[in-house]
C-alpha positions in Angstrom: 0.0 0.0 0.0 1.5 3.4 -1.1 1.3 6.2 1.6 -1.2 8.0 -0.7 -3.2 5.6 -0.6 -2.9 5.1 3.4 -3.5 8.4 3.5 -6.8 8.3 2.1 -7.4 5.2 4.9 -6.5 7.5 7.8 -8.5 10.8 6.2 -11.3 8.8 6.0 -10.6 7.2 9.4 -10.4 11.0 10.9 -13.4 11.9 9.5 -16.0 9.0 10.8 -13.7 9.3 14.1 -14.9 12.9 14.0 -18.3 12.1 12.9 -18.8 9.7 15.7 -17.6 12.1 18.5 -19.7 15.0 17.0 -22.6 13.3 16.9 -21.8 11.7 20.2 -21.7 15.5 21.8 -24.8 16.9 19.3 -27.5 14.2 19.6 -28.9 15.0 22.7 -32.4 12.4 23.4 -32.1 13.0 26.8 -33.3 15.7 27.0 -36.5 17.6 28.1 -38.0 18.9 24.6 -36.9 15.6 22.9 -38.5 13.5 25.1 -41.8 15.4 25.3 -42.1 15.2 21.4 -44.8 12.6 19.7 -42.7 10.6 17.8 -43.3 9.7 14.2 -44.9 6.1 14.1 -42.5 5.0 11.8 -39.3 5.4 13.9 -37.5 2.8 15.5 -37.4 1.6 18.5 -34.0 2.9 20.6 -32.2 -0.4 20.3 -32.2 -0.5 16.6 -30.8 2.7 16.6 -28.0 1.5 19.1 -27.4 -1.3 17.0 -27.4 0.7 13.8 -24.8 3.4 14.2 -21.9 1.4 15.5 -22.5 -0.9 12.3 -22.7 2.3 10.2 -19.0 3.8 11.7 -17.2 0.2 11.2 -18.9 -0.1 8.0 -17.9 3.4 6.6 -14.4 2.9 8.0 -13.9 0.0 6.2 -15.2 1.1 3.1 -12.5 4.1 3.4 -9.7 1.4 3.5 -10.6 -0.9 0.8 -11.7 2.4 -1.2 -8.2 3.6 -0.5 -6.1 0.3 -1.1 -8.6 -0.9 -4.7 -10.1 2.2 -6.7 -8.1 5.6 -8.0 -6.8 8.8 -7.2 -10.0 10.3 -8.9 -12.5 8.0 -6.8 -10.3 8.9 -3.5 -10.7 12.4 -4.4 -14.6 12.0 -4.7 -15.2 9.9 -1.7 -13.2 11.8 0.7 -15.6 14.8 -0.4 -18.4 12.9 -0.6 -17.8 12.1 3.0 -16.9 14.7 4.2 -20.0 16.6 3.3 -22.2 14.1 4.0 -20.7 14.0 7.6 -21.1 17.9 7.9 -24.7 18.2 6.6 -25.7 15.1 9.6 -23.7 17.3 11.9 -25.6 20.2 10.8 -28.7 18.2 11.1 -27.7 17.4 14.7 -27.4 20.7 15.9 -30.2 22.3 13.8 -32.7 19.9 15.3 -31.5 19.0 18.4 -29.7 22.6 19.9 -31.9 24.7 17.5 -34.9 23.1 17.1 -35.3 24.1 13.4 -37.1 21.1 11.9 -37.5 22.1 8.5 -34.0 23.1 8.5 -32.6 20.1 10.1 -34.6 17.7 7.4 -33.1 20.2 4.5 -29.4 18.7 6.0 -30.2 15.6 5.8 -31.5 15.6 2.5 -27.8 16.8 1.7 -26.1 13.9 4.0 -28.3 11.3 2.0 -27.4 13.1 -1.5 -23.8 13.7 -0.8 -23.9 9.9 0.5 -24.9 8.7 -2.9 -21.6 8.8 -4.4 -20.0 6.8 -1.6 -22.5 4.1 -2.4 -21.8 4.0 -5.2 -17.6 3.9 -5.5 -18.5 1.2 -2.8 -19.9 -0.8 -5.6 -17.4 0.1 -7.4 -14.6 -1.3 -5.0 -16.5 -4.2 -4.1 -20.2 -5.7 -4.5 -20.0 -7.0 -0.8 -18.4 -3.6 0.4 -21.6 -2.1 -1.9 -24.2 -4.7 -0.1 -22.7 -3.2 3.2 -23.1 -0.1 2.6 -26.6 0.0 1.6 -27.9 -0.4 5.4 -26.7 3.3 5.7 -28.1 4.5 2.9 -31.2 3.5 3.8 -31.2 4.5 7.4 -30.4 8.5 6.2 -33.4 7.9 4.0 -35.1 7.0 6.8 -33.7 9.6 9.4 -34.6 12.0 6.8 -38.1 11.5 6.5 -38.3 11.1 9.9 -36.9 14.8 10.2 -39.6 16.2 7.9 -42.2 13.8 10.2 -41.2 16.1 13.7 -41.1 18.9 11.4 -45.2 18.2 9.9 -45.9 17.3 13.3 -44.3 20.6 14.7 -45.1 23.3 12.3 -44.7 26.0 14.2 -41.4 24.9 15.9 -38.9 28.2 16.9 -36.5 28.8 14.1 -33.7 29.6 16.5 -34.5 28.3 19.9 -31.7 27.3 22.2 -31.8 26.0 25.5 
């Protein structure tokens, strides 16, 4: 493995290491105005969503290693934006819905984290069809966490644009 290529392994590495911690400090369900909201029928139950995100970190870095040691410069280049705005827009999403309250705003984001993931789905495929397979779990659950942000924000219409606590 050339050290541009384990560099890509350990950029990718940063960023989900930094994704996790963000999101870690951001997503904040304990809290008093999370916990009195209806949720939308169609979200999961906690567990799944315990079980879900460690998957998606391991799974994201190791698509960023076998992305980095099979595919180009070019597909390096793409996925290491790709992720990187993906991560920022679900970090935005985090603090817009959770520290903001902004709904509508918040569902925007992750529109952008599911779009700006498509291209990592896809040089997944690319890499490998089993690394591709793996991957598709988190593209469907920011799918999912996206129309669940639009579901608080339909149930919440008149939710404070810049509310902090």
């Amino acid at each position: 493995m050339t050290m541009s290529r384990i560099a890509v392994g350990i950029l990718g590495t940063a960023i989900i290491a930094i994704y996790a911690v963000s999101s870690g400090r951001l997503v904040a369900t304990d809290t008093q105005w999370y916990r009195s909201l209806t949720k939308p029928a169609w979200q999961p139950p906690s567990i799944v969503i315990g079980l879900i995100w460690p998957y998606n970190f391991a799974m994201l870095t190791t698509a960023s290693w076998v992305v980095a040691n099979r595919l180009s410069n070019t597909h390096h280049l793409v996925w290491l934006a790709s992720l990187t705005l993906s991560v920022l827009a679900a970090l935005l999403w985090a603090w817009l819905f959770f520290h903001q309250h902004a709904l509508v705003a918040a569902g925007v984001a992750l529109v952008f984290a599911t779009l700006f993931a498509v291209p990592l789905l896809v040089i997944s495929f690319n890499a490998s069809p089993v690394l591709g397979f793996a991957f598709v779990p988190y593209q469907l659950w920011l799918v999912l966490a996206t129309s669940l942000a639009f579901g608080y924000s339909a149930a919440y219409p008149t939710a404070h644009i810049c509310h902090t606590e």
